[in-house]
C-alpha positions as CSV (number, residue, x, y, z in Angstrom):
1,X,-48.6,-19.1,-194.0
2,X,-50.2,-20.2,-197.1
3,X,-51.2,-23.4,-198.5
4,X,-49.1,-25.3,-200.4
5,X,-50.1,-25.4,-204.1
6,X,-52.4,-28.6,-204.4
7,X,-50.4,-31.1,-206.2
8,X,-51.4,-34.6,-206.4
9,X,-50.5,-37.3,-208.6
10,X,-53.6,-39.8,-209.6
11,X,-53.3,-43.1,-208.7
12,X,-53.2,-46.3,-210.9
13,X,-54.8,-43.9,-213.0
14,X,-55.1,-46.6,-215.7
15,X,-56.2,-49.0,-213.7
16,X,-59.1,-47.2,-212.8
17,X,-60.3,-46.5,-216.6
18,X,-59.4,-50.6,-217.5
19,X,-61.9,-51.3,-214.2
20,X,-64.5,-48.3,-214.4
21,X,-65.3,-48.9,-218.0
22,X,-66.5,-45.1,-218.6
23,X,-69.1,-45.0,-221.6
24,X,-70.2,-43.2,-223.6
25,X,-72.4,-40.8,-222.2
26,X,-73.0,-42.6,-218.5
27,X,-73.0,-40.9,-215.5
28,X,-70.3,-41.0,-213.1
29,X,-69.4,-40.3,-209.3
30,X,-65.9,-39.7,-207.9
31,X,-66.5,-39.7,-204.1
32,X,-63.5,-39.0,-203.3
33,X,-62.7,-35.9,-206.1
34,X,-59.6,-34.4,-204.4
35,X,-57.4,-32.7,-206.8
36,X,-59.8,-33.9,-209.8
37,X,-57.0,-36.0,-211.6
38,X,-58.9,-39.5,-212.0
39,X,-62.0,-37.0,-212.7
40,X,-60.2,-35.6,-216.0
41,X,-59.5,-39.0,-216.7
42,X,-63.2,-40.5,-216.7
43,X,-64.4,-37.4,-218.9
44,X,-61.8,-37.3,-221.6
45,X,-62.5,-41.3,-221.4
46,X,-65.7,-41.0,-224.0
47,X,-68.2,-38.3,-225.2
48,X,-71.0,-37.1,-223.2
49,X,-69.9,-38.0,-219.9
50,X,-71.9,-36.5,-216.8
51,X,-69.2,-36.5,-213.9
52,X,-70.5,-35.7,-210.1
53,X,-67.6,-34.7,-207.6
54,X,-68.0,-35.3,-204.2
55,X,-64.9,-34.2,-201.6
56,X,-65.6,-32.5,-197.7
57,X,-62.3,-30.5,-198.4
58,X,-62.7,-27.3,-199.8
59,X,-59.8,-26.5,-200.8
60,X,-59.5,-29.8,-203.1
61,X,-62.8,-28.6,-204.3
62,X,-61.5,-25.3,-205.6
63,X,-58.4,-26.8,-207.0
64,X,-61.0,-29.7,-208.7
65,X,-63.1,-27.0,-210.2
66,X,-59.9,-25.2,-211.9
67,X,-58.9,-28.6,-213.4
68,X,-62.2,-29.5,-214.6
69,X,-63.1,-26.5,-216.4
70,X,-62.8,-27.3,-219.9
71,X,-66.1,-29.5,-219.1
72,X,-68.1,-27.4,-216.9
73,X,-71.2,-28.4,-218.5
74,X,-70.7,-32.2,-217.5
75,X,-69.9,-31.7,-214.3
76,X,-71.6,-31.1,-210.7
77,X,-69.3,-30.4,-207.9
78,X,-70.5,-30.9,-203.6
79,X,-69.2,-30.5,-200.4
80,X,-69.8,-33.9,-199.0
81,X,-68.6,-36.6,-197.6
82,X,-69.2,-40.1,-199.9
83,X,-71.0,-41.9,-197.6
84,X,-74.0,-38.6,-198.1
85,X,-73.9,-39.5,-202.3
86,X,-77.3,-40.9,-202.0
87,X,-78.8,-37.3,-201.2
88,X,-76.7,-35.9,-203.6
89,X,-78.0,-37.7,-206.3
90,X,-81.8,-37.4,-205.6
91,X,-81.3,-33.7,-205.2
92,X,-79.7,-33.9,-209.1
93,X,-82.7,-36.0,-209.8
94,X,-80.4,-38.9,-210.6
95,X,-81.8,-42.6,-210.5
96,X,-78.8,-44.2,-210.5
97,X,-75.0,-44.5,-211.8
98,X,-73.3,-46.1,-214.6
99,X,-70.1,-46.2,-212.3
100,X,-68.3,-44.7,-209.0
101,X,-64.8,-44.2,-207.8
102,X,-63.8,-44.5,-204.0
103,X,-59.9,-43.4,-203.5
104,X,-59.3,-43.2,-199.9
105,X,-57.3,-42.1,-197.6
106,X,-55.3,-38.6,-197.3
107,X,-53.9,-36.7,-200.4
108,X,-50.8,-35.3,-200.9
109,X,-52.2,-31.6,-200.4
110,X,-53.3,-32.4,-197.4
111,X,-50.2,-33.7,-196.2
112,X,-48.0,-30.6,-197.7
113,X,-50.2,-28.2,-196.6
114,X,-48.6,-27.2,-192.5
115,X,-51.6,-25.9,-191.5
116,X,-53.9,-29.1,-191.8
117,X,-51.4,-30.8,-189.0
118,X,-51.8,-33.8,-191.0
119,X,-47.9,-34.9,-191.0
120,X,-45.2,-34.7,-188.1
121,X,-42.6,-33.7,-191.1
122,X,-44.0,-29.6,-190.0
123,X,-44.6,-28.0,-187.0
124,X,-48.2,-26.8,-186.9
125,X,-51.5,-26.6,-185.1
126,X,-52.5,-30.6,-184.4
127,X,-55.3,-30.8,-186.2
128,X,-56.0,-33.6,-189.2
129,X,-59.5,-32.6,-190.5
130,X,-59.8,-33.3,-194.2
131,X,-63.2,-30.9,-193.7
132,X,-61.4,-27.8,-191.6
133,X,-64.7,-26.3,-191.0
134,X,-66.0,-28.9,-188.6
135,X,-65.9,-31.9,-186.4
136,X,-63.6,-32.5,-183.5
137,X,-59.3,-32.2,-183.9
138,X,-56.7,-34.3,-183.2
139,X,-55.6,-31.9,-180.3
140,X,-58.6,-32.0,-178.9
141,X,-58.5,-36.1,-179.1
142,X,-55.0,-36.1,-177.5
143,X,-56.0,-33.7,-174.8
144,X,-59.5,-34.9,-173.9
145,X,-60.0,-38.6,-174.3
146,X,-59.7,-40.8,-171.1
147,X,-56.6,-43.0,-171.1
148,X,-58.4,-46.4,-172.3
149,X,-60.1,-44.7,-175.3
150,X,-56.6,-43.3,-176.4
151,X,-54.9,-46.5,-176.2
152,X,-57.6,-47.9,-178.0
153,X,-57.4,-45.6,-180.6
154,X,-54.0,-46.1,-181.1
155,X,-54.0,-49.8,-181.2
156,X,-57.0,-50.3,-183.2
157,X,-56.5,-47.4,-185.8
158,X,-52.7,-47.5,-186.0
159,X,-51.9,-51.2,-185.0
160,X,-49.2,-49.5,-182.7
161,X,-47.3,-51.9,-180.1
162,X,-46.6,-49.3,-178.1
163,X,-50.1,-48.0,-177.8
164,X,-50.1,-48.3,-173.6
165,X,-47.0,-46.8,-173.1
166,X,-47.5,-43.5,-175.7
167,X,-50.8,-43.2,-173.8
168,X,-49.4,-42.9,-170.7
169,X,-46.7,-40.2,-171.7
170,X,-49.6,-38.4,-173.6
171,X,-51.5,-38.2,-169.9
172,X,-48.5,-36.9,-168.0
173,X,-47.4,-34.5,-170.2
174,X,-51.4,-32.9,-170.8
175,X,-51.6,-32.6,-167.0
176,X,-48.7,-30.2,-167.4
177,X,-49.6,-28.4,-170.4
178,X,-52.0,-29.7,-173.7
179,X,-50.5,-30.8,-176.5
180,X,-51.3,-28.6,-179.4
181,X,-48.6,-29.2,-182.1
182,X,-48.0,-32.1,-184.4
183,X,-43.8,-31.5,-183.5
184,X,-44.8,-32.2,-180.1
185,X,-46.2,-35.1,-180.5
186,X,-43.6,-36.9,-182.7
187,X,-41.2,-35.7,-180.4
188,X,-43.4,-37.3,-177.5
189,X,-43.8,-40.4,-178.9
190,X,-40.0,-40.4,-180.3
191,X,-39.6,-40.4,-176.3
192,X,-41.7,-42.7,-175.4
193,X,-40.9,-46.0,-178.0
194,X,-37.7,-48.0,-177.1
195,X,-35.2,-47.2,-179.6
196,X,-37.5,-44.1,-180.9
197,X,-34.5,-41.7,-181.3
198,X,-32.2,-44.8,-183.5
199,X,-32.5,-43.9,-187.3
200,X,-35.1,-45.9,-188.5
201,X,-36.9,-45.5,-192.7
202,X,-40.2,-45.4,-190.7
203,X,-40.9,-42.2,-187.8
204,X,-41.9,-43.8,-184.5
205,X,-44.7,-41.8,-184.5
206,X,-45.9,-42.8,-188.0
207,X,-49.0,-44.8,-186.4
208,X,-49.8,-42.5,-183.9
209,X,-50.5,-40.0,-186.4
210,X,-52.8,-42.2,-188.7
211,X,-54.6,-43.5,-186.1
212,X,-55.7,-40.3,-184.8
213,X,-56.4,-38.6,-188.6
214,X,-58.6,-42.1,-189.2
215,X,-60.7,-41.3,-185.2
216,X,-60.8,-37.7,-186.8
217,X,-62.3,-38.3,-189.9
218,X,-63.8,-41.3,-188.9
219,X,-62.7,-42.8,-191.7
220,X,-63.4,-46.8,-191.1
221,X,-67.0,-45.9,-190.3
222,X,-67.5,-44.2,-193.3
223,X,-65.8,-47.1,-195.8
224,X,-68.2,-49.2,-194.1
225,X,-71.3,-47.5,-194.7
226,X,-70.2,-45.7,-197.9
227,X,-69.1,-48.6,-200.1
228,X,-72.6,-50.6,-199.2
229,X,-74.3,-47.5,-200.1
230,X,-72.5,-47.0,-203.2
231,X,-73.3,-50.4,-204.4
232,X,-76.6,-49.6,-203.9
233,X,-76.8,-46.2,-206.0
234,X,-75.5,-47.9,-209.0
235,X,-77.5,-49.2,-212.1
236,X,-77.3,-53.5,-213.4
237,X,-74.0,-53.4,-214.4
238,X,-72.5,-50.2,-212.8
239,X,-69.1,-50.2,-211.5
240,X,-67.5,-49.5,-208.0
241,X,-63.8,-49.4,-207.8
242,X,-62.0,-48.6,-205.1
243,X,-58.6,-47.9,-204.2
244,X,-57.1,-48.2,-200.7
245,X,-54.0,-47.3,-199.0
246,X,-53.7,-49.4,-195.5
247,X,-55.0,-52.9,-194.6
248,X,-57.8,-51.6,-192.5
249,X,-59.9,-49.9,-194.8
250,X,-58.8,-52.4,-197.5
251,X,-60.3,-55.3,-195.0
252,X,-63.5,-53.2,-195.0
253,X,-64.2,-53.2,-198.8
254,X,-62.7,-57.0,-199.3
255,X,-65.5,-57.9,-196.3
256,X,-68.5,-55.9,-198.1
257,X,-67.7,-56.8,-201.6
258,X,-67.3,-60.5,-200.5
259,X,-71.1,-60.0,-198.3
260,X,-72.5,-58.5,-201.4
261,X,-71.5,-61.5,-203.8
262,X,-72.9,-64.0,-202.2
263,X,-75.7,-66.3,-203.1
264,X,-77.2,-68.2,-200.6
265,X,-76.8,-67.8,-196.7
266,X,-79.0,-70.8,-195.8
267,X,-77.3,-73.7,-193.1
268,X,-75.1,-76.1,-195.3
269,X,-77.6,-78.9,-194.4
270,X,-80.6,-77.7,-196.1
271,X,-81.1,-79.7,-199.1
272,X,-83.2,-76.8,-200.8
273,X,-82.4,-72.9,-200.9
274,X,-84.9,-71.8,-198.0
275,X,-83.3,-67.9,-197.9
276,X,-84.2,-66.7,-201.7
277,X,-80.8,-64.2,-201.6
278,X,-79.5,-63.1,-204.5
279,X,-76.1,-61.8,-205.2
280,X,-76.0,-58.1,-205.6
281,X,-72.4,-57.4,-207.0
282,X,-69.6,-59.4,-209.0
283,X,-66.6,-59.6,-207.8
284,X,-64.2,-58.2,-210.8
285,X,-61.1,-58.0,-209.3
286,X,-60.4,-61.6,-207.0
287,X,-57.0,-60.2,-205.8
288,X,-56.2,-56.2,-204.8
289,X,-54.9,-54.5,-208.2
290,X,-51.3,-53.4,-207.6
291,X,-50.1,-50.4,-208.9
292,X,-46.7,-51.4,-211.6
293,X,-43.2,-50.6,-210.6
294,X,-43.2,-47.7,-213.1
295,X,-45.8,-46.3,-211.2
296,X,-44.2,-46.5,-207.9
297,X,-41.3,-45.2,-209.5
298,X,-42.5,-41.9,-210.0
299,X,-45.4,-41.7,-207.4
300,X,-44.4,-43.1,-203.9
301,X,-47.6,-43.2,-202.6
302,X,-48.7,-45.6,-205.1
303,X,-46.6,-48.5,-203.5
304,X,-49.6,-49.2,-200.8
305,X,-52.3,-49.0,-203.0
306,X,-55.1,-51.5,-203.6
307,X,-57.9,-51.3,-205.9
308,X,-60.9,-53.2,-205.8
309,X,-63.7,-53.4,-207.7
310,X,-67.3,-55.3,-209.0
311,X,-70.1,-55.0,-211.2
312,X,-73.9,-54.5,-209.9
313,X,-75.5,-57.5,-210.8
């Protein structure tokens, strides 16, 4: 079967621009380059921007490079992950950044494409890598983890109710035969949730299958050490925004951009600063950005998003 074509509308795409500021002739990092769309943006923003792309999909890669063209001489393309921008940038020879975008989460691609096993809408191999060339998949997750670390999992990752009970259905039926496809799975977890076969707007297995593409991808882990890299790689008054698309990750960047603000961490009672810290970052954006009802209109997935973002100090 062949991939779906790689469509994927950018999000709060003017957001982004009003919060990333691009000038003229600053170099930029998109982390999270996916299709390329926010990408485009930043470049066509002002003359003589230097754009570098990071994604660990290849096929978002490709598609990012076609898109992109008309400015081939601005821009660098990797096969990363964001959290690895750091090494990217000394192999470049790159100091630091005038600005960096973070949009997480899954794309649309990835969820049209069958073969990534990303969504429970297909039948197809149960798998939920954004990089498909390495790392461990979701069937092997389902099939392999002990009992407690599933439920966990589930819980934790997908803030599922049900987490025990799925568990146990997951155990029974993998002593009988491993689970390998995502229709199995939804229908599993259909089975197992009271009321999973009513008609409901959201599938009962809708936080199943996130939890196990964030344990995947380790998503979380990498928000957390990403975005306090990121703040690091950028120059006295470089930009970070980021957009998010559930609570969890969004908690993350609140939690860092709100440790990275502050001033002094010395006991209220001392009457003089002891500590000497400094604030790294201001916060630009006190509330998540929301993306208007136009928006939403038109791009669904836009209705969860959050974006988030500060100035190096």
């Amino acid at each position: 079967m062949e991939d779906a074509p790689f469509q994927h509308l950018s999000v709060m795409p003017a957001e982004v621009l009003e919060w990333l500021k691009p000038r003229a002739g600053g170099i930029y990092l998109d982390g999270t380059l996916g299709g390329g769309g926010h990408a485009r943006l930043v470049l066509q923003s002002a003359p003589g921007i230097r754009l570098i792309g990071l994604d660990r999909d290849p096929a978002a890669l490709q598609k990012a490079s076609d898109v992109l063209a008309d400015f081939a001489e601005q821009v660098s393309l990797h096969h990363c992950n964001f959290d690895q921008a750091a090494d990217v940038l000394s192999e470049l020879g790159v100091e630091a950044l005038d600005g960096m975008l973070l949009d997480l989460g899954v794309s649309s691609h990835q969820l049209d494409t069958p073969e990534r096993g990303f969504s429970f809408r297909y039948d197809a191999p149960l798998d939920m890598r954004m990089n498909p060339t390495v790392g461990e998949t979701a069937a092997e997750v389902v099939n392999l983890r002990e009992a407690d670390e599933l439920t966990r999992i589930f819980f934790q990752y997908g803030e599922e109710r049900y987490a025990r009970r799925i568990t146990r259905r997951i155990v029974e039926q993998r002593q009988i035969k491993p689970l390998t496809r995502t229709g199995e799975l939804a229908e599993l977890v259909r089975s197992a949730v009271p009321g999973g076969r009513r008609p409901s707007r959201i599938h009962p297995a809708t936080r199943v299958f996130q939890a196990l593409r964030i344990q995947v991808n380790q998503e979380l882990e990498q928000v957390e050490t990403g975005v306090s890299r990121a703040i690091e790689l950028l120059k006295p008054g470089g930009r970070l925004v980021v957009i998010s698309f559930h609570s969890l990750e969004d908690r993350i960047v609140k939690q860092k951009f709100k440790e990275q603000s502050t001033g002094c961490i010395c006991p209220p009672k001392l009457p003089i600063c002891q500590c000497g810290h400094q604030p790294k970052v201001k916060i630009l954006t006190r509330k998540g950005v929301r993306a208007a009802d136009a928006e939403i209109e038109v791009n669904a997935r836009s209705r969860s998003a959050i974006l988030r973002a500060i100035c190096r100090c």
